[in-house]
C-alpha positions as CSV (number, residue, x, y, z in Angstrom):
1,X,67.2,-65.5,19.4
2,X,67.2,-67.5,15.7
3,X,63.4,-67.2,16.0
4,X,63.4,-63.9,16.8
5,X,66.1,-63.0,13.9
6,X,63.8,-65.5,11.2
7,X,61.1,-63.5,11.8
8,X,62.6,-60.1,11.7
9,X,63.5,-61.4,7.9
10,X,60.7,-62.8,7.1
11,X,59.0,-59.5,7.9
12,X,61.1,-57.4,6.1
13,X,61.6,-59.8,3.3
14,X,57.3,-59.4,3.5
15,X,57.3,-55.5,3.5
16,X,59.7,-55.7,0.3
17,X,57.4,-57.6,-2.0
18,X,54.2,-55.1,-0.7
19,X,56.0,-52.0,-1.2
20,X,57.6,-53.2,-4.7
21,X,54.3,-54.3,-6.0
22,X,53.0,-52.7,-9.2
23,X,50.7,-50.2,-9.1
24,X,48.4,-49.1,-11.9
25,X,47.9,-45.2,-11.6
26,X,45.3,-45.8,-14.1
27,X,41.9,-46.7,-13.2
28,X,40.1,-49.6,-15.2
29,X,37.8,-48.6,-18.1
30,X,34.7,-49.6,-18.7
31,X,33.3,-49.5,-21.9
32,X,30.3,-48.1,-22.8
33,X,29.4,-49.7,-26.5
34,X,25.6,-48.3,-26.9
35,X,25.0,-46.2,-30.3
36,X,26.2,-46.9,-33.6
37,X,28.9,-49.3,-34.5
38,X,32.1,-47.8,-34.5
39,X,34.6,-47.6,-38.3
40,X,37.9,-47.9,-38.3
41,X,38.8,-45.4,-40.8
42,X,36.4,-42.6,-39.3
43,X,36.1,-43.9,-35.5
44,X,39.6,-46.1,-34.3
45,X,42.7,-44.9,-36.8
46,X,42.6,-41.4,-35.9
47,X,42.8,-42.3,-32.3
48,X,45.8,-44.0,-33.0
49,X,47.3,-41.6,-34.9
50,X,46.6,-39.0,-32.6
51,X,47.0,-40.7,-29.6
52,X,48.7,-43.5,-29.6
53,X,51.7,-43.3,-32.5
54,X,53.6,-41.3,-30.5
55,X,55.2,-44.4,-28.6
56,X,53.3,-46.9,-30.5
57,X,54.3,-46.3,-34.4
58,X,54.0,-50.0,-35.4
59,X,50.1,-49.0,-34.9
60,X,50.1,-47.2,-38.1
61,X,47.8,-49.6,-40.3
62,X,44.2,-51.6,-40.3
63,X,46.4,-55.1,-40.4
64,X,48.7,-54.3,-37.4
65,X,46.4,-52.8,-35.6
66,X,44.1,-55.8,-36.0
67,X,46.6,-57.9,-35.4
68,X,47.2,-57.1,-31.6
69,X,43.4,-56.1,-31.3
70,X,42.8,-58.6,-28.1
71,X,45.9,-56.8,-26.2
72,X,45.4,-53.4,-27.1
73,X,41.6,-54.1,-25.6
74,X,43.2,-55.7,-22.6
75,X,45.5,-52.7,-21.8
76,X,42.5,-50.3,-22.3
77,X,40.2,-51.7,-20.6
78,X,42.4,-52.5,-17.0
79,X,43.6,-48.8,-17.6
80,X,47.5,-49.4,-18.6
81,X,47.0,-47.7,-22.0
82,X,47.2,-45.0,-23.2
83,X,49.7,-44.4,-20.7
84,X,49.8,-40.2,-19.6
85,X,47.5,-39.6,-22.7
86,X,44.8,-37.2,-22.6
87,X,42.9,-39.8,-24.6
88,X,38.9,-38.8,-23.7
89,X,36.0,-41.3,-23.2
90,X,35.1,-41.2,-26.5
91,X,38.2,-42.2,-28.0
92,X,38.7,-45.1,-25.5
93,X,34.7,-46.1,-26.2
94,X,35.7,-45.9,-30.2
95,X,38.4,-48.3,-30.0
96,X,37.0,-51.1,-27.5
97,X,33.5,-51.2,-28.9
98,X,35.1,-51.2,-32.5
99,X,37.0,-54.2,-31.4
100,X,34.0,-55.7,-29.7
101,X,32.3,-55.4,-32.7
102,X,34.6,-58.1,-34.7
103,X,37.1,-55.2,-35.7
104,X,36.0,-54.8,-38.9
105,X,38.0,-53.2,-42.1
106,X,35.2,-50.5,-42.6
């Protein structure tokens, strides 16, 4: 009867940590960098601004922006961010290839 009862928890205990995993309802992005090299003030900024200030204020200049470049491409690219934006393909491209590209003040 323990062995039984053990493995009834176990079970359960296993169906808990499944069903409370994390889901992304975001798929991944992939990047598609061909074309000219992106500008921040023409290509990157007014994706922020129009995009992503709306939860993300701190995002308002070249230096901060810069500053968290490697996680803003992270979050992009495995589709976290922008979360329920209707950010296109474009805008996503600008930012990641922009960043790819050494993230330059231009």
């Amino acid at each position: 009867m323990r062995r039984k009862t053990m493995l009834a928890v176990i079970l359960f205990s296993a169906a808990l940590i499944v069903a409370c995993k994390k889901s992304s309802t975001n798929p991944s992005f992939t990047p598609d960098c061909t074309g000219a090299a992106k500008s921040f003030s023409r290509d990157v900024l007014p994706v922020f601004q129009s995009v992503c200030s709306t939860c993300h204020s701190n995002f308002s200049s070249y230096s901060k922006i810069y500053a968290d470049r490697s996680a803003i491409r992270s979050r992009i690219v495995d589709g976290s961010m922008p979360q329920n934006s209707s950010a296109s393909t474009t805008q996503l491209n600008n930012v990641v290839c922009w960043i790819d590209n050494g993230a330059p003040n231009n």
